[in-house]
LUMTI-476330 format. One record per residue (C-alpha): chain; x, y, z; residue in three letters; residue number from 0. Coordinates in nm, 2 decimals. Each point is the difference from the previous one (the first is absolute). Last residue first. Example, Ala and Ser with C-alpha at 12.3 -4.5 7.8 and 13.67 -1.06 7.14 Angstrom:
<atoms>
<atom chaine="A" c1="1.37" c2="-0.11" c3="0.71" residu="SER" num="1"/>
<atom chaine="A" c1="-0.14" c2="-0.34" c3="0.07" residu="ALA" num="0"/>
</atoms>
This chain:
<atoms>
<atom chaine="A" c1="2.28" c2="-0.34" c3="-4.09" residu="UNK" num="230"/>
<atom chaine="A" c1="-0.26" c2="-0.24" c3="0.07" residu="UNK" num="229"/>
<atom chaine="A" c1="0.11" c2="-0.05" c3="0.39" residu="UNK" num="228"/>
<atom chaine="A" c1="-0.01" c2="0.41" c3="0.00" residu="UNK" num="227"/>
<atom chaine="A" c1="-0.41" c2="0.01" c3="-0.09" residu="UNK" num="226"/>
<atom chaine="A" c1="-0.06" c2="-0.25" c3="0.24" residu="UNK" num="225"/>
<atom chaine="A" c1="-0.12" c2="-0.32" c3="-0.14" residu="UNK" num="224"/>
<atom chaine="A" c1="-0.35" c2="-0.05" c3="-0.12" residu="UNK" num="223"/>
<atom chaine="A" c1="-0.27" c2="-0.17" c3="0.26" residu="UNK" num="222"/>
<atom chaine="A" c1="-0.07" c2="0.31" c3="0.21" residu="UNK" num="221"/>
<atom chaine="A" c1="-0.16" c2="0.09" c3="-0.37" residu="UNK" num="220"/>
<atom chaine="A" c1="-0.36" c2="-0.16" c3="0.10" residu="UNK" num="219"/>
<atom chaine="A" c1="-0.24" c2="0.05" c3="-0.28" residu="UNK" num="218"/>
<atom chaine="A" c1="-0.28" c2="0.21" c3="-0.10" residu="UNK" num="217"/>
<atom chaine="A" c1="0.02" c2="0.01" c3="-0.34" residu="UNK" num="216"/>
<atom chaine="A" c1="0.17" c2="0.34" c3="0.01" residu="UNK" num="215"/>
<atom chaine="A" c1="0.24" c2="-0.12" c3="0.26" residu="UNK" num="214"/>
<atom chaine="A" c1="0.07" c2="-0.25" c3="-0.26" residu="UNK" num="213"/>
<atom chaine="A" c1="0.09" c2="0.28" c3="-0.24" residu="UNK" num="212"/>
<atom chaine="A" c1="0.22" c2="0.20" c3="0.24" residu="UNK" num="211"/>
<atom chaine="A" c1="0.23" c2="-0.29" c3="0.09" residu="UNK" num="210"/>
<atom chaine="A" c1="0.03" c2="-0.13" c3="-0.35" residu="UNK" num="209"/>
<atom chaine="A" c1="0.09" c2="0.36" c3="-0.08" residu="UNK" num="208"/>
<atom chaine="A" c1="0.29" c2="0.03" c3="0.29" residu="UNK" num="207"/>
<atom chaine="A" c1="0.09" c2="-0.37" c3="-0.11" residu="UNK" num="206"/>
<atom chaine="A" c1="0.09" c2="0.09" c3="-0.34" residu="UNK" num="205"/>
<atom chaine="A" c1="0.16" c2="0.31" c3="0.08" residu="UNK" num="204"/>
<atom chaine="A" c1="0.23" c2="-0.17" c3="0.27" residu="UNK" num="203"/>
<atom chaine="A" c1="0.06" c2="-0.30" c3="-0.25" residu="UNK" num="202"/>
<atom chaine="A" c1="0.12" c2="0.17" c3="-0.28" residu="UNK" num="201"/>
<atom chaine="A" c1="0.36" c2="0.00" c3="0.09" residu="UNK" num="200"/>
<atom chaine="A" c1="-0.01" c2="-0.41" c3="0.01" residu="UNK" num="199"/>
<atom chaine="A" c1="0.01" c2="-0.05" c3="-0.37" residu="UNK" num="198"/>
<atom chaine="A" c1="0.29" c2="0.17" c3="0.01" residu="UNK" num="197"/>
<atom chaine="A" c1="0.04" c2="0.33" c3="-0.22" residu="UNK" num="196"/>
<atom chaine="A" c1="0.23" c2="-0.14" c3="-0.28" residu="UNK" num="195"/>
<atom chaine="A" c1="-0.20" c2="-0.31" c3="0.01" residu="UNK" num="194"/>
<atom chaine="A" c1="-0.34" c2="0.16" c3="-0.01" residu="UNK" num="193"/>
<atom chaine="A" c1="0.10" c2="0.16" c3="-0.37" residu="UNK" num="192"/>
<atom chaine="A" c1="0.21" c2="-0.26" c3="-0.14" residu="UNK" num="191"/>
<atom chaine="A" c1="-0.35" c2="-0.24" c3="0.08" residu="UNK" num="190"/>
<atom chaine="A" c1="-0.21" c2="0.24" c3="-0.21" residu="UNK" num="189"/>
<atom chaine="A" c1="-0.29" c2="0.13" c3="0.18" residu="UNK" num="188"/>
<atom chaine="A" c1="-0.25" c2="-0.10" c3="0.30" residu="UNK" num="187"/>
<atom chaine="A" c1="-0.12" c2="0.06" c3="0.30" residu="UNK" num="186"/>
<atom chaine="A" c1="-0.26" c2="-0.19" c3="0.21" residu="UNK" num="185"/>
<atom chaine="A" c1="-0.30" c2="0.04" c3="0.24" residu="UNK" num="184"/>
<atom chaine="A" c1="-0.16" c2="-0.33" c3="0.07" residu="UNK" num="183"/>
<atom chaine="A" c1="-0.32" c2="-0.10" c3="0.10" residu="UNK" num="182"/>
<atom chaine="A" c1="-0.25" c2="-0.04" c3="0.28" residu="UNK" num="181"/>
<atom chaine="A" c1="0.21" c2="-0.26" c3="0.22" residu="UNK" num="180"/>
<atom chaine="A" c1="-0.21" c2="-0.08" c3="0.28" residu="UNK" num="179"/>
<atom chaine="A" c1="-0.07" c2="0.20" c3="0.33" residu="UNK" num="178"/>
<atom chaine="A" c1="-0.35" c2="0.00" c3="0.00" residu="UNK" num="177"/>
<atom chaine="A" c1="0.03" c2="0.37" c3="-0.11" residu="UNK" num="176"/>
<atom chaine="A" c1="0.20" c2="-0.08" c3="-0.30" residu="UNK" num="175"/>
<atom chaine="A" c1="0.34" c2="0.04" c3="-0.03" residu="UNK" num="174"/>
<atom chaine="A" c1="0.28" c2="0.11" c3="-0.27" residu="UNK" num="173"/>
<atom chaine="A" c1="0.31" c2="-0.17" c3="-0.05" residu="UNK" num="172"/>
<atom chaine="A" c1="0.36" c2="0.11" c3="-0.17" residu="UNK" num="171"/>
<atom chaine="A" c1="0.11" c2="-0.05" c3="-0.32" residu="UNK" num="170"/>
<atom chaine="A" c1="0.33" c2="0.11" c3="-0.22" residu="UNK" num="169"/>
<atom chaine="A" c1="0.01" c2="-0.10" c3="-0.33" residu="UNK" num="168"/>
<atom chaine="A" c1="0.25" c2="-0.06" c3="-0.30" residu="UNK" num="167"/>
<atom chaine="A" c1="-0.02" c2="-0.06" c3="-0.39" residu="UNK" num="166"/>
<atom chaine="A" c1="0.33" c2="-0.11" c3="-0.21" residu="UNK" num="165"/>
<atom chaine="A" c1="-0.11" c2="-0.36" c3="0.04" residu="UNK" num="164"/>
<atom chaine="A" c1="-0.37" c2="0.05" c3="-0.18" residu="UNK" num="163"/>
<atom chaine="A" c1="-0.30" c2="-0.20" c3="0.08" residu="UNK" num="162"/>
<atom chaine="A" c1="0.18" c2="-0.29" c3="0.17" residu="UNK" num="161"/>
<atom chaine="A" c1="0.14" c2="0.25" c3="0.25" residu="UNK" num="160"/>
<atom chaine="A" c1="0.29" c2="0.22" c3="0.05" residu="UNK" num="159"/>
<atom chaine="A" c1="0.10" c2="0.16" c3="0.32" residu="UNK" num="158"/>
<atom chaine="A" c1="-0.26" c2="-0.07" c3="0.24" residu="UNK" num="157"/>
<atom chaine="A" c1="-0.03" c2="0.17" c3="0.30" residu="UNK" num="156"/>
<atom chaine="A" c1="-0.19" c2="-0.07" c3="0.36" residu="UNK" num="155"/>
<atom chaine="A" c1="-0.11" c2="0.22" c3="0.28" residu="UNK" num="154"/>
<atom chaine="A" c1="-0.15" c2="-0.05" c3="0.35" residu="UNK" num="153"/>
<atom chaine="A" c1="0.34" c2="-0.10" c3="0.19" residu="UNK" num="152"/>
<atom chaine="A" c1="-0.13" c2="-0.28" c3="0.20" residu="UNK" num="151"/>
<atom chaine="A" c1="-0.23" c2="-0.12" c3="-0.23" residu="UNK" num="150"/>
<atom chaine="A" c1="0.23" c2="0.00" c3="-0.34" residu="UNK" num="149"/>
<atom chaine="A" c1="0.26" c2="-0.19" c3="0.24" residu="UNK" num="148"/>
<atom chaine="A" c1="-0.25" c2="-0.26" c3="0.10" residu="UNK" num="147"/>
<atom chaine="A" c1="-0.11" c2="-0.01" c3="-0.43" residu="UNK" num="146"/>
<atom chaine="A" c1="0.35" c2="-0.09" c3="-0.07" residu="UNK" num="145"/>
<atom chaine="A" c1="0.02" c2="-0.29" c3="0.26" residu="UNK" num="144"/>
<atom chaine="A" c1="-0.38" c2="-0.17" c3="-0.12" residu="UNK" num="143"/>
<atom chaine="A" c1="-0.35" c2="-0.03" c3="0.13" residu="UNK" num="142"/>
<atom chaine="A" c1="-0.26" c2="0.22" c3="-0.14" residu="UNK" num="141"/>
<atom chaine="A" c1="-0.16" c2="0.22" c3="0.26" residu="UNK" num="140"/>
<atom chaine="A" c1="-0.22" c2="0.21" c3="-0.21" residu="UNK" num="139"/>
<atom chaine="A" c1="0.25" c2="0.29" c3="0.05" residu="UNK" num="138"/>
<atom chaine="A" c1="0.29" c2="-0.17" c3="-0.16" residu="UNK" num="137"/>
<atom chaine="A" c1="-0.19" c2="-0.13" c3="-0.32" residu="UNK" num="136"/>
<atom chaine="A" c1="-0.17" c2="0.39" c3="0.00" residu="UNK" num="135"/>
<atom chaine="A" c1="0.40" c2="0.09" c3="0.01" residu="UNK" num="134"/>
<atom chaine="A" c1="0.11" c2="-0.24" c3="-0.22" residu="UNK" num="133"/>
<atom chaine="A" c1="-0.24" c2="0.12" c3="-0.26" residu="UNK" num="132"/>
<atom chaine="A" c1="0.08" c2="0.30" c3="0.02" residu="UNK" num="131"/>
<atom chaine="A" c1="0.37" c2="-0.04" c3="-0.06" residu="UNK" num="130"/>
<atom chaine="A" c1="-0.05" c2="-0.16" c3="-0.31" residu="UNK" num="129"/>
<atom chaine="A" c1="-0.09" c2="-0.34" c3="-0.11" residu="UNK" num="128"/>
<atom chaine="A" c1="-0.14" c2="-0.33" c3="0.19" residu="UNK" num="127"/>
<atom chaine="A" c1="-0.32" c2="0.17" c3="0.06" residu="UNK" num="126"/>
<atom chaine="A" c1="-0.08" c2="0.00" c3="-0.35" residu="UNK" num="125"/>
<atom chaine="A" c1="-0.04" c2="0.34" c3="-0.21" residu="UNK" num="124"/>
<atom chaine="A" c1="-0.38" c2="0.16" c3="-0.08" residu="UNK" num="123"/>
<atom chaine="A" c1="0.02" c2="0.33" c3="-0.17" residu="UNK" num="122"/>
<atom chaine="A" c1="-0.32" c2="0.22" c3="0.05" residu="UNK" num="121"/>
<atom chaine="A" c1="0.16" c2="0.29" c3="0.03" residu="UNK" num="120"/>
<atom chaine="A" c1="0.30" c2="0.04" c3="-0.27" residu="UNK" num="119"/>
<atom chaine="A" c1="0.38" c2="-0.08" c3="0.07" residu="UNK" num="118"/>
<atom chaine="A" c1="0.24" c2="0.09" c3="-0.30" residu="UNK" num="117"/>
<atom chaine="A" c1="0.33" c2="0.05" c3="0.24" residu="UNK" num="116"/>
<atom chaine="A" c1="0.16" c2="0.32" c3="-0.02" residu="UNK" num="115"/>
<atom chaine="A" c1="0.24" c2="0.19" c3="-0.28" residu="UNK" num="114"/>
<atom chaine="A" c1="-0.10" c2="0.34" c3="-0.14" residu="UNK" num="113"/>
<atom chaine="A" c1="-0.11" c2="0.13" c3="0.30" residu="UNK" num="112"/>
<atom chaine="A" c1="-0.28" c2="0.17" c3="0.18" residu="UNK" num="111"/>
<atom chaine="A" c1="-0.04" c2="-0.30" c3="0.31" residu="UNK" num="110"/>
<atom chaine="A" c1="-0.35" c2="-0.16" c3="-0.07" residu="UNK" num="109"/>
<atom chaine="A" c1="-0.25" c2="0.01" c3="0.25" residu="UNK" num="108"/>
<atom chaine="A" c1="-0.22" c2="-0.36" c3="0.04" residu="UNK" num="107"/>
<atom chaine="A" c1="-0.26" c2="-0.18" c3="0.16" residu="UNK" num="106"/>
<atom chaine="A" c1="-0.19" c2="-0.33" c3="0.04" residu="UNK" num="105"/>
<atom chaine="A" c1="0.32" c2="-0.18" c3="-0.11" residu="UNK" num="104"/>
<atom chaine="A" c1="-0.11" c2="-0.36" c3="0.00" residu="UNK" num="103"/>
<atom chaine="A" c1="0.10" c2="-0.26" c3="0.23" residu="UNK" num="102"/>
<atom chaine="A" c1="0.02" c2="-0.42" c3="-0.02" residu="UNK" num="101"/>
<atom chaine="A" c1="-0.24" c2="-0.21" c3="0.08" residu="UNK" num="100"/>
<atom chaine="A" c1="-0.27" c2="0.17" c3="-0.20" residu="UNK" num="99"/>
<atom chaine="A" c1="0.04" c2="0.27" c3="0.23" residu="UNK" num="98"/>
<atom chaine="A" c1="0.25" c2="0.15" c3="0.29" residu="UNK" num="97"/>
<atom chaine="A" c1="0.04" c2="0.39" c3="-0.04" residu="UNK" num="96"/>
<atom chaine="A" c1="0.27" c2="0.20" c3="-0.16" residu="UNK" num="95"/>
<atom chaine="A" c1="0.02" c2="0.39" c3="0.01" residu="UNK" num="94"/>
<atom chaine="A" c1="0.30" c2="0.14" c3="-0.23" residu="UNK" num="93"/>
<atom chaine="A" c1="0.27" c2="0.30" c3="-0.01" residu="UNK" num="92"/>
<atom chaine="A" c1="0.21" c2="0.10" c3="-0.28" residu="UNK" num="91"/>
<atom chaine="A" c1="0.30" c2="0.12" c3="0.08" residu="UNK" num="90"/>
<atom chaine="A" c1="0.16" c2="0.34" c3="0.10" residu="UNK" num="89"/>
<atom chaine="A" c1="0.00" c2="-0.03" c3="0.38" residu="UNK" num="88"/>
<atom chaine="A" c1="-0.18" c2="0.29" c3="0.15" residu="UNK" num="87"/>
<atom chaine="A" c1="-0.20" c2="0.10" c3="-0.31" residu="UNK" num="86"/>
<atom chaine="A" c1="-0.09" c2="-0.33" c3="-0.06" residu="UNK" num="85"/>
<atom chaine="A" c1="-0.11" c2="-0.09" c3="0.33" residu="UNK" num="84"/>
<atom chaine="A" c1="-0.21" c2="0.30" c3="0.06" residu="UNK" num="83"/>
<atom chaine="A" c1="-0.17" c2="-0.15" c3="-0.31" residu="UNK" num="82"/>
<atom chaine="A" c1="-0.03" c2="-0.28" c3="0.13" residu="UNK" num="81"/>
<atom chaine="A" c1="-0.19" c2="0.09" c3="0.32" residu="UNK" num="80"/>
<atom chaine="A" c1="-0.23" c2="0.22" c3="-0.15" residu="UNK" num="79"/>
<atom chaine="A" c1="-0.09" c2="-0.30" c3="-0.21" residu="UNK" num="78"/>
<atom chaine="A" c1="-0.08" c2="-0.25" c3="0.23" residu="UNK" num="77"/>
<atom chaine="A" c1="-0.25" c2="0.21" c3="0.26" residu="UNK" num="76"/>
<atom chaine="A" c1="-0.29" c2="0.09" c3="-0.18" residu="UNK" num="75"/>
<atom chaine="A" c1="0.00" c2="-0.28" c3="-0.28" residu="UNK" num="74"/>
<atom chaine="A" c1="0.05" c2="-0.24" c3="0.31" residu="UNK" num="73"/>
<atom chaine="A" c1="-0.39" c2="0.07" c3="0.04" residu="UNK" num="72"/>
<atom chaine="A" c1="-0.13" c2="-0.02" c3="0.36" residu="UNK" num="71"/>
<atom chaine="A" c1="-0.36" c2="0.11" c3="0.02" residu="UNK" num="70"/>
<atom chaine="A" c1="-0.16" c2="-0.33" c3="0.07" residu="UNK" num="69"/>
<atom chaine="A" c1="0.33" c2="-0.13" c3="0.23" residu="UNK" num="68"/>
<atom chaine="A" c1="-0.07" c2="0.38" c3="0.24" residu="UNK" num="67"/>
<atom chaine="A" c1="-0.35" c2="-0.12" c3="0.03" residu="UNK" num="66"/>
<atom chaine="A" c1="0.09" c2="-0.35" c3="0.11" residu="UNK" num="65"/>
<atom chaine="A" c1="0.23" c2="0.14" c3="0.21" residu="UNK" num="64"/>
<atom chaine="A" c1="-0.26" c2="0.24" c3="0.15" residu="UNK" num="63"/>
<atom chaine="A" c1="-0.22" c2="-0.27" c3="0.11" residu="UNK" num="62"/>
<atom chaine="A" c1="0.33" c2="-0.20" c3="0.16" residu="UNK" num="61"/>
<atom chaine="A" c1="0.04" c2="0.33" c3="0.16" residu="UNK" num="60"/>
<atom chaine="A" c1="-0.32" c2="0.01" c3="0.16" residu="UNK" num="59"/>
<atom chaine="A" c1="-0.06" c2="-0.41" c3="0.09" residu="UNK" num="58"/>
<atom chaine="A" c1="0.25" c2="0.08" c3="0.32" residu="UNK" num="57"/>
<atom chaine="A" c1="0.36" c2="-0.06" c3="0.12" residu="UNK" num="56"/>
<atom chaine="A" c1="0.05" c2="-0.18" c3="0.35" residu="UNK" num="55"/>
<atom chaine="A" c1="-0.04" c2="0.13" c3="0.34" residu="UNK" num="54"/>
<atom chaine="A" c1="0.11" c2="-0.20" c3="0.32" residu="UNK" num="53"/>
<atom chaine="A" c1="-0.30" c2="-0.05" c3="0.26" residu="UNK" num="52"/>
<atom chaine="A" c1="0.04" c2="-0.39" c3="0.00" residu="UNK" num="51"/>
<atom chaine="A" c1="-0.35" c2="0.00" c3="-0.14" residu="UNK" num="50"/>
<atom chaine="A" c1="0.12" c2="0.23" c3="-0.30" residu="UNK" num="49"/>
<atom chaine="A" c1="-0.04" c2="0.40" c3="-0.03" residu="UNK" num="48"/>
<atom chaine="A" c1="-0.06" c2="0.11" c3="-0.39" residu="UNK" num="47"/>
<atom chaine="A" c1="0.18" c2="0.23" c3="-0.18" residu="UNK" num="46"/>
<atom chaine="A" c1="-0.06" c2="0.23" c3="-0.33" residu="UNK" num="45"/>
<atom chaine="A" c1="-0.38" c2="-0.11" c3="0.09" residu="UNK" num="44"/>
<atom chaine="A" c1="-0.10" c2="0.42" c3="0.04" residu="UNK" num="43"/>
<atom chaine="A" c1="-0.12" c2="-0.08" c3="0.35" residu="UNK" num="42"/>
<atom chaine="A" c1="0.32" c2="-0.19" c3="0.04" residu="UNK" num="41"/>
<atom chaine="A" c1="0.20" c2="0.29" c3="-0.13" residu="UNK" num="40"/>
<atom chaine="A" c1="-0.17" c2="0.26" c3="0.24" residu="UNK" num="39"/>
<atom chaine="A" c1="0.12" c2="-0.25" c3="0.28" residu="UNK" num="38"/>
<atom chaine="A" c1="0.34" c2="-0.03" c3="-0.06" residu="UNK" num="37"/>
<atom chaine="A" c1="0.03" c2="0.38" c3="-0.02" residu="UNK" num="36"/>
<atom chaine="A" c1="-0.11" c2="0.04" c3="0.35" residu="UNK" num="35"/>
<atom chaine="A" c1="0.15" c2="-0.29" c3="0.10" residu="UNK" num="34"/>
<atom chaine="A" c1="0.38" c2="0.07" c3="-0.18" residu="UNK" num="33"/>
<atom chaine="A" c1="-0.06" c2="0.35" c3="0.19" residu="UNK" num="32"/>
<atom chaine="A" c1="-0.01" c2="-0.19" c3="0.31" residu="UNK" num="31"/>
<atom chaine="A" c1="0.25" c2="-0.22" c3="-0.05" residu="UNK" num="30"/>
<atom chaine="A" c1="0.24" c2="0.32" c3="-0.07" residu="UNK" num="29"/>
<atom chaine="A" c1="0.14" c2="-0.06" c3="-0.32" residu="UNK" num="28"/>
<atom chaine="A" c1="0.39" c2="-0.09" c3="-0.14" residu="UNK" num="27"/>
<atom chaine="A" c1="-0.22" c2="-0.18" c3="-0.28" residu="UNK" num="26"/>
<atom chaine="A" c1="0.17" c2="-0.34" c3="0.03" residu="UNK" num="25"/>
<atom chaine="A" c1="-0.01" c2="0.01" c3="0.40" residu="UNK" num="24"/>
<atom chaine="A" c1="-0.31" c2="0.10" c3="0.00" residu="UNK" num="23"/>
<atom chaine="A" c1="-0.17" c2="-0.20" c3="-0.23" residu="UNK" num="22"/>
<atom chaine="A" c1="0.18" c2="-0.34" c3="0.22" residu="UNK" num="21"/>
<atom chaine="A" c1="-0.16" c2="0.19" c3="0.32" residu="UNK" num="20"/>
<atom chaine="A" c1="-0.32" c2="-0.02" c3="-0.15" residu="UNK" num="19"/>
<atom chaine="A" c1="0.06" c2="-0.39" c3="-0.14" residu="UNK" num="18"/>
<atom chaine="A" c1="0.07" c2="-0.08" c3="-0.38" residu="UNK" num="17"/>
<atom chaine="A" c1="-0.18" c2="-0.23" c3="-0.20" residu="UNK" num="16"/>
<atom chaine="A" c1="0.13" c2="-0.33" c3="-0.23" residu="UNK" num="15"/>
<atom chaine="A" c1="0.30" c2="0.26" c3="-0.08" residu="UNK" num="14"/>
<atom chaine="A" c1="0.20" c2="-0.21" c3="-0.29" residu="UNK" num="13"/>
<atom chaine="A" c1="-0.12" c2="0.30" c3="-0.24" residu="UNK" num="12"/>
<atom chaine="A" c1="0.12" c2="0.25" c3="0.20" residu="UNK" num="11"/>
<atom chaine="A" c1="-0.21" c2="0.23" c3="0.23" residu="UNK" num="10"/>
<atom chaine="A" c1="0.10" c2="0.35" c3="0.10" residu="UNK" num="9"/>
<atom chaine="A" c1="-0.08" c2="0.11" c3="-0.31" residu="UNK" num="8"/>
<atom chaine="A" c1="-0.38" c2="0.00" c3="0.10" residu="UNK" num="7"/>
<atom chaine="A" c1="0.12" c2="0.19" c3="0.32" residu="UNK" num="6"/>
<atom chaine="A" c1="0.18" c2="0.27" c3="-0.18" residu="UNK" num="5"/>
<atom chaine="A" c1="-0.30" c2="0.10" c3="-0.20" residu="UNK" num="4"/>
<atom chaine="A" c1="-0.18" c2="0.08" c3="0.29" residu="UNK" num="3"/>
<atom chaine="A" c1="0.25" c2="0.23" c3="0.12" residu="UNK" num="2"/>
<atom chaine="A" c1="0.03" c2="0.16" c3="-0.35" residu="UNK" num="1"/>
<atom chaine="A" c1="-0.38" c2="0.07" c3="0.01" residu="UNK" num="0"/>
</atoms>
């Protein structure tokens, strides 16, 4: 079963097919086993064998996508995730998504203490404001010097904002399985607070969750940085 699962993650999304000796070479396979288990796939339509005698992806997994997209429910993944958060990093943790043109926090953990930013779910904030909302600007491609800088270090922070100037936020994104920007996972608290710490020190823990959560959704997480080029 592993072997066989090996050979669909041999292929990449910019793989048109992939040849025998191509599976082989990705798997670390003898080309025989790789026809042997090659073979049961195609009969199960996880892979089908082209003209040119390549092999490309089959119908099966796009079935079970559709499947897995039926039963998926943020509501199961999301909030295990922020509450980790809080416990590791001692804010309050949040879950926007693009909508309405703008985002809305979908979901929410408070930090236990006294002072913390008065964020509900449901809350709808422009694009234009906040660290998440440059990072879902960023990650939908949005031309601009700031937002290149946001893309190539996959956080933003915002320390003080139309809503309140004495709030602050850290956000980093999170990805859907086509590969587009799913949301964004953010911290939050008193701007004194993040400053004393560096905005920046939350990054790693940030990233490590975003990571997990769009591996939940079935993403690709090759595309964050290394875990030591966000320290």
């Amino acid at each position: 079963m592993d072997r066989a699962l090996s050979i669909l993650a041999a292929f990449s999304p910019n793989d048109r097919s992939l040849t025998l000796t191509q599976i082989a070479e990705r798997t670390g396979l003898y080309k025989s086993t790789v026809l042997r288990l090659i073979e049961s796939l195609a009969r199960a339509h996880y892979l089908v064998r082209i003209t040119d005698g390549s092999y490309q992806i089959g119908p099966k997994p796009l079935q079970l996508g559709a499947i897995f997209q039926r039963q998926f429910h943020t509501s199961e993944h999301v909030p295990p995730v922020l509450r980790e958060l809080v416990a590791q990093l001692g804010e309050s943790a949040s879950y926007y998504v693009p909508a309405q043109n703008g985002r809305i926090c979908l979901h929410r953990v408070d930090a236990p203490r006294m002072i913390r930013d008065a964020v509900r779910e449901g809350d709808w904030r422009p694009l234009e404001n906040g660290a998440a909302g440059t990072i879902i600007l960023a990650f939908r491609g949005t031309p601009g010097d700031r937002l290149d800088r946001v893309r190539r270090e996959f956080w933003a922070a915002s320390l003080g904002n139309e809503v309140d100037p004495e709030l602050a936020a850290v956000s980093v994104p999170v990805f859907a399985a086509s590969g587009e920007i799913a949301g964004a996972l953010s911290i939050s608290g008193p701007r004194y607070r993040l400053e004393e710490l560096g905005t920046r020190s939350f990054v790693p823990a940030l990233l490590a969750a975003a990571r997990r959560l769009s591996a939940s959704f079935g993403a690709d997480t090759s595309v964050y940085p290394a875990q030591e080029d966000a320290r």
